[in-house]
C-alpha positions as CSV (number, residue, x, y, z in Angstrom):
1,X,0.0,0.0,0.0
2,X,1.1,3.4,-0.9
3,X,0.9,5.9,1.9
4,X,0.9,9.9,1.4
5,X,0.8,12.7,3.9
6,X,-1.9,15.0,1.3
7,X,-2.4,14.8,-2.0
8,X,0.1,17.1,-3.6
9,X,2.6,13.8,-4.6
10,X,3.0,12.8,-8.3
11,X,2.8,9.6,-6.9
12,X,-0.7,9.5,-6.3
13,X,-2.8,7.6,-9.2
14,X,-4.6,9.8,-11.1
15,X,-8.1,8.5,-10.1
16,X,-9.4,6.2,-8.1
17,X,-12.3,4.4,-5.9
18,X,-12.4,6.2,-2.4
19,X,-13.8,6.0,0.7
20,X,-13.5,8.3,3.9
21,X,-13.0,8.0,7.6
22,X,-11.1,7.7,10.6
23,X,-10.9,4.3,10.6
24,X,-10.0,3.9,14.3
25,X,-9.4,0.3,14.9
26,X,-10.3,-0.7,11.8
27,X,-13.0,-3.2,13.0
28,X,-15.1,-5.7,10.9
29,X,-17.3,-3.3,9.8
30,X,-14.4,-1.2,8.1
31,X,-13.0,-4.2,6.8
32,X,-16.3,-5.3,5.1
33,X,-16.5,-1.5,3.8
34,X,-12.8,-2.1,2.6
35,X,-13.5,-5.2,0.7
36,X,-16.3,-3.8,-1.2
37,X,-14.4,-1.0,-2.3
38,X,-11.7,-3.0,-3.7
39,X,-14.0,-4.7,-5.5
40,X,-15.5,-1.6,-7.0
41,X,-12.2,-0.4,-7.6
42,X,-11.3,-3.7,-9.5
43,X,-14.2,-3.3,-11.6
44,X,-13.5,0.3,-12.8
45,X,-9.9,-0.6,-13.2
46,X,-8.9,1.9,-10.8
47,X,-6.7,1.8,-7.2
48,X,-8.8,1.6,-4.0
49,X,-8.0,4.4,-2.0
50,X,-8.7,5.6,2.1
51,X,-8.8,9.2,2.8
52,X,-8.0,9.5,6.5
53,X,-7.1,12.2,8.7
54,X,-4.6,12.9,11.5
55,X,-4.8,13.8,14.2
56,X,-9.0,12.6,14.5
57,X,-10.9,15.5,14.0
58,X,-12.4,15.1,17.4
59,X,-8.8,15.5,19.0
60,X,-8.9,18.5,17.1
61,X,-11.7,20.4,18.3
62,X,-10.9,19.0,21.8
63,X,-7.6,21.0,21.8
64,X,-9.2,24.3,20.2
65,X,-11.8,24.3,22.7
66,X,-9.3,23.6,25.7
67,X,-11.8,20.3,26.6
68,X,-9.5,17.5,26.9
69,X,-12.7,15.3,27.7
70,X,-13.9,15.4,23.9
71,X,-10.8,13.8,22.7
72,X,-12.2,10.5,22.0
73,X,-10.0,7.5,23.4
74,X,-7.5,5.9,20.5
75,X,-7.8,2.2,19.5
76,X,-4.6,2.7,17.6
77,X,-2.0,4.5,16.5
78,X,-1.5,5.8,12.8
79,X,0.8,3.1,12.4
80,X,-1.5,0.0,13.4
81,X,-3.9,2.0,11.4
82,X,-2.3,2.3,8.2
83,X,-1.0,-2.2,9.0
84,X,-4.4,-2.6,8.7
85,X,-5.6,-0.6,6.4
86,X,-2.7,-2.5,4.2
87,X,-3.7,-6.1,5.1
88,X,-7.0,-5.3,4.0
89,X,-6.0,-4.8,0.6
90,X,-6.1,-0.6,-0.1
91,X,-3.9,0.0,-2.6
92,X,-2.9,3.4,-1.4
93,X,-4.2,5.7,1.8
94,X,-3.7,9.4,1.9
95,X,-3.5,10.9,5.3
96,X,-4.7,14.7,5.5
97,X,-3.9,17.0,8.4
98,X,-6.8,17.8,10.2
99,X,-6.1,21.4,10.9
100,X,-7.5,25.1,10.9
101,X,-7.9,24.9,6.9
102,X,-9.8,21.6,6.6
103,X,-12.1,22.2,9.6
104,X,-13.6,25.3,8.2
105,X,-13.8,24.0,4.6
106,X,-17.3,24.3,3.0
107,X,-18.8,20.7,1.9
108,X,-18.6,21.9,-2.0
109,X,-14.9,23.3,-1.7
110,X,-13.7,19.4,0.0
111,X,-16.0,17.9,-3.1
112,X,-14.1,20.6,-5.7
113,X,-10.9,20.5,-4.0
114,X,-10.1,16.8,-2.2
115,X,-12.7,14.4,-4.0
116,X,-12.6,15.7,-7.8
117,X,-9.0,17.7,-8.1
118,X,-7.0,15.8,-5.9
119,X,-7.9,12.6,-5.7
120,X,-9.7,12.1,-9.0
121,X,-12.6,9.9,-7.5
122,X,-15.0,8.1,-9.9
123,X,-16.2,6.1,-6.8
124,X,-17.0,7.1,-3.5
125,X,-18.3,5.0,-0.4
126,X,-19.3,6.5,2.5
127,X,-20.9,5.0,5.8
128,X,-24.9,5.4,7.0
129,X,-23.8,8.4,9.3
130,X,-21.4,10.5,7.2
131,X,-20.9,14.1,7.4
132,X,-17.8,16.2,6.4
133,X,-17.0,20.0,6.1
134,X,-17.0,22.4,8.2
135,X,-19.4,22.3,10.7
136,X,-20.8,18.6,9.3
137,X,-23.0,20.7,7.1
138,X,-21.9,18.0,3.9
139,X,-24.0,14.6,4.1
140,X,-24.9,11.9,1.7
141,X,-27.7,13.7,-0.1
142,X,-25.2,16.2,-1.1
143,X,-22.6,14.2,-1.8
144,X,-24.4,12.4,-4.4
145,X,-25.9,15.3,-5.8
146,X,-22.0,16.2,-6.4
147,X,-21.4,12.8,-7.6
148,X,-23.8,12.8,-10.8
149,X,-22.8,16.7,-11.6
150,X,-19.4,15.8,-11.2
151,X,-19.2,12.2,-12.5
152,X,-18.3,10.1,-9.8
153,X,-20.3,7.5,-8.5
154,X,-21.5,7.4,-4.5
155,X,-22.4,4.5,-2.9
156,X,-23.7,4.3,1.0
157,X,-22.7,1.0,3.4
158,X,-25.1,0.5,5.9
159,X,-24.4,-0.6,9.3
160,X,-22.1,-3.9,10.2
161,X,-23.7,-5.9,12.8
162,X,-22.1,-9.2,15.2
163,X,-24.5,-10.7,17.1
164,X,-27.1,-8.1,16.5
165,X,-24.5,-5.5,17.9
166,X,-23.7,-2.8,15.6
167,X,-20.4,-2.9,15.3
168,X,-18.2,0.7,15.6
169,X,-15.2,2.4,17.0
170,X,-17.4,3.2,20.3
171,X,-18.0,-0.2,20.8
172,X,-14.8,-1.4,20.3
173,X,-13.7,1.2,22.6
174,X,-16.4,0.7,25.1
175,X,-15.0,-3.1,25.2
176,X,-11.5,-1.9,26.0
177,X,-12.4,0.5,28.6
178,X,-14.4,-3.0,30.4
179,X,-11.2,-4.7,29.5
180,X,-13.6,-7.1,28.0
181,X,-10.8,-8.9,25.3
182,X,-13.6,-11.4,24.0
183,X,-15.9,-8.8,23.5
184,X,-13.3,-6.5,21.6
185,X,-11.6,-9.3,19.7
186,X,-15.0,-10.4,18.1
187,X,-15.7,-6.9,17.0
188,X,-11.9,-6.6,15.7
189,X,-12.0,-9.9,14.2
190,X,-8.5,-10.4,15.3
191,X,-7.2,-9.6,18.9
192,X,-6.1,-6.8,20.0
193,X,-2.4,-5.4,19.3
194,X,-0.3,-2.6,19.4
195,X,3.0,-2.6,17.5
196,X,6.4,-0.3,17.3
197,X,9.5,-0.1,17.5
198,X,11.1,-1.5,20.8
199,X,12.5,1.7,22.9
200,X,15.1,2.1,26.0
201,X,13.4,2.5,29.1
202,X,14.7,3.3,32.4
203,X,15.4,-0.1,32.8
204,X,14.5,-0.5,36.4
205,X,12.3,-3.9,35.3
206,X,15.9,-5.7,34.6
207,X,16.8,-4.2,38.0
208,X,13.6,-5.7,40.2
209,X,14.2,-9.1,38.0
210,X,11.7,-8.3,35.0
211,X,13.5,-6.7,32.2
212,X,10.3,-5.7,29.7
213,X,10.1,-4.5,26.2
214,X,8.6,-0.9,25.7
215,X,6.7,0.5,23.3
216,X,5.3,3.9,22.8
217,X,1.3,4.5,22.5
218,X,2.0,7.7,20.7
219,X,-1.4,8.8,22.0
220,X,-2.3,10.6,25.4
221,X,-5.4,8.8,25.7
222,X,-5.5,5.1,24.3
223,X,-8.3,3.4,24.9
224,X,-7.6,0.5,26.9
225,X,-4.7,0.8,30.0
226,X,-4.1,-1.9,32.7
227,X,-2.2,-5.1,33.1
228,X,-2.5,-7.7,30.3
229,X,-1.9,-11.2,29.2
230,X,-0.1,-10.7,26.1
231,X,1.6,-12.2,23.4
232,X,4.4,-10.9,21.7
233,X,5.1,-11.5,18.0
234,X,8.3,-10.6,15.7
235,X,11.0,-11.8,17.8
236,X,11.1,-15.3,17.0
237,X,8.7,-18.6,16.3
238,X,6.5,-19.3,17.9
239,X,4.7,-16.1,19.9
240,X,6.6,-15.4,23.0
241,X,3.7,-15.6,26.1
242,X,4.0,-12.2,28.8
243,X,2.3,-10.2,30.8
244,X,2.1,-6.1,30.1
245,X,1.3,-2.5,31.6
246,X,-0.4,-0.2,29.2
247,X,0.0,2.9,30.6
248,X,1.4,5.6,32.5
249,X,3.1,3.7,35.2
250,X,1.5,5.4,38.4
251,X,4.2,3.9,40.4
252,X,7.1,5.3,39.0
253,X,8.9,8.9,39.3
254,X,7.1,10.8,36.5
255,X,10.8,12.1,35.9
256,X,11.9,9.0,34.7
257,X,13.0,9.1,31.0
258,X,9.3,8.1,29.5
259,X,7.6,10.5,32.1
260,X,4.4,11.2,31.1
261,X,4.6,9.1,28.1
262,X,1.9,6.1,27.7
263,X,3.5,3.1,27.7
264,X,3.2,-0.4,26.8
265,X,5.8,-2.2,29.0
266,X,5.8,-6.4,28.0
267,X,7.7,-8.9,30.2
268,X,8.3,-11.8,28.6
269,X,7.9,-15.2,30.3
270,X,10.4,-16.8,28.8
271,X,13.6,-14.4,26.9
272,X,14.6,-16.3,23.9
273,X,18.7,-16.7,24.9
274,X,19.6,-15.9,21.1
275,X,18.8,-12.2,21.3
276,X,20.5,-11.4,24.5
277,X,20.0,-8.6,27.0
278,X,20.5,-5.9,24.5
279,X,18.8,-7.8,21.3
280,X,15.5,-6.3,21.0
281,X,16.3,-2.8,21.1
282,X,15.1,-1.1,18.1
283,X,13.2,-4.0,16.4
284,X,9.8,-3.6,15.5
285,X,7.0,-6.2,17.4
286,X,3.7,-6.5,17.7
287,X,1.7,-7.3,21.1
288,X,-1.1,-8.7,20.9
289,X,-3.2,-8.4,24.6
290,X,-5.4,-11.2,25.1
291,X,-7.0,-11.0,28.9
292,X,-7.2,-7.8,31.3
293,X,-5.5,-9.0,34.5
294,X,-6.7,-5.8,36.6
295,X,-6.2,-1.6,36.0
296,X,-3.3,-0.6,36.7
297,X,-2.0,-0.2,40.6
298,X,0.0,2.4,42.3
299,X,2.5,0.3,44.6
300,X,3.8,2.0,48.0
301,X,7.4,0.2,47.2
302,X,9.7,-1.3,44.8
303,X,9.4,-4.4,47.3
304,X,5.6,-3.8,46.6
305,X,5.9,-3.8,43.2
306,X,8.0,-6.4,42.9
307,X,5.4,-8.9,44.5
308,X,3.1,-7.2,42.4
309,X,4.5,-8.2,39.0
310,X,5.6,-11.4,40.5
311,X,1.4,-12.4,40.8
312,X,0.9,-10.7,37.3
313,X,3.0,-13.0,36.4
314,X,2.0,-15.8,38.0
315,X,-2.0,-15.1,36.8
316,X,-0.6,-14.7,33.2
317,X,1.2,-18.3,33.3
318,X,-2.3,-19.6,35.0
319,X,-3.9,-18.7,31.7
320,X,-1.7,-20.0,29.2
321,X,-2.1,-23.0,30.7
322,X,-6.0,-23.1,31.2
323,X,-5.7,-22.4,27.4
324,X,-3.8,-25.0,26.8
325,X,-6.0,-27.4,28.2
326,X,-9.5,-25.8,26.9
327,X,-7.7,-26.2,23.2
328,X,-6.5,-30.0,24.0
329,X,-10.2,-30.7,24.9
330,X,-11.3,-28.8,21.7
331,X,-9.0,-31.3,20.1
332,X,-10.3,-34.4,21.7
């Protein structure tokens, strides 16, 4: 998949099939969306193609109006975004700034200027409750309006349902916030993971006995946080079973060298010996957190939190291996 920040690159094909969204998450209701449009797109012998935005407009107008609370909390980051966006089969995704300009575009100047002279759409497919411009004052009727005086074709997806829930970024982010991993799994269709690149920490895990790999949430506000079962992937066959802390850490000196920072801090269970105490640094993994242990815990101690992560631990083993059995019995 081809990735571009706007779309003022020679790069980008000269038309194309398009849809539009944040695409937080990208849950089984984007990725049905995404599969019809590549098949639109194969049909008019034209690239598929997301329009996304960064930061989410929400985020936006949360920081403008000084309300912190509007923010919406992040499934992803752009990077698990655009991994998924890619397995799903786009062909290229262009990433806007959602800034100043964009918010106080009129509906007919995004049509004129985004849809028609940037992007050269001939297709566009839009969800059941889709507004743009400024003010949300653009919605389907107009849009295809647009499409027939501007020859494009629009097309409207209704909603995705599992289990008679409608599935949606809230929900998914509802069942993070309940740490329900089932729940948010089914509506992901895969479980859920964060990726990155693995940074230095302070490195007081490898002091208390737990050295951990950490990665960076580049987001203030992610939508789960807490103490996880987790797999780890991209370091070796087969996945390498831990336990993990997604978030700020409330233990620690908010000093340290990640202060402030959200976090996703993985222990493995057991350190593949090939990579040694330095060999992770820098590569690029992917955690995928399977069962919420508890939130997370402010210790009085480093003793304290030592026995802390010692139980986590523990309770993280105890589910591998009531896995293993359920599977076995499966089997039989």
């Amino acid at each position: 998949m081809q990735i571009f920040r706007g779309f003022h690159h020679p790069g980008i094909a000269p038309a194309c099939a398009l849809t539009i969204g944040n695409f937080d998450g990208v849950h089984r209701g984007h990725q049905a969306m995404l599969a019809l449009l590549n098949s639109e797109a194969r049909h008019r012998g034209v690239p598929s193609c997301v329009l996304t935005f960064e930061p989410h407009p929400r985020d936006y107008f949360a920081r403008v109006q000084r309300r912190p609370e509007l923010a919406p909390a992040r499934i992803a980051t752009l990077r698990d975004k655009l991994t998924e966006l890619a397995a799903c089969g786009v062909d290229q995704c262009v990433v806007l700034p959602f800034d100043s300009r964009l918010s106080s575009q009129v509906p007919e100047a995004f049509i004129d200027q985004v849809l028609v002279r940037g992007l050269g759409a001939r297709y566009v497919l839009v969800g059941d409750d889709f507004r743009f411009g400024a003010r949300r004052a653009g919605d389907y009727a107009m849009l295809d309006a647009a499409g027939q005086h501007r020859g494009f074709d629009v097309a409207r997806m209704n909603s995705y349902e599992v289990h008679g829930l409608r599935v949606s970024s809230s929900a998914v982010r509802e069942a993070l916030a309940r740490g329900d991993m089932e729940a948010t799994a089914a509506l992901l269709g895969r479980p859920y993971s964060i990726s990155g690149h693995v940074v230095h920490g302070r490195k007081l895990g490898r002091e208390l006995g737990f050295k951990t790999l950490n990665l960076r949430f580049s987001h203030w506000k992610p939508a789960a946080s807490g103490i996880f079962v987790v797999e780890v992937h991209g370091l070796g066959d087969p996945p390498l079973p831990g336990v993990a802390n997604l978030g700020i850490r409330p233990s620690l000196d908010p000093n340290d060298v990640n202060g402030g920072r959200v976090l996703l801090e993985t222990h493995c269970l057991q350190w593949p010996a090939h990579l040694g105490a330095e060999g992770a640094y820098g590569k690029i993994i992917r955690v995928d957190l399977l069962h919420k242990l508890h939130d997370e815990l402010k210790y009085p101690s480093l003793d304290a939190l030592t026995a802390g992560i010692a139980r986590d631990c523990d309770d993280a083993r105890a589910f591998f291996a009531s896995t293993r059995r359920q599977t076995t019995r499966d089997r039989i």
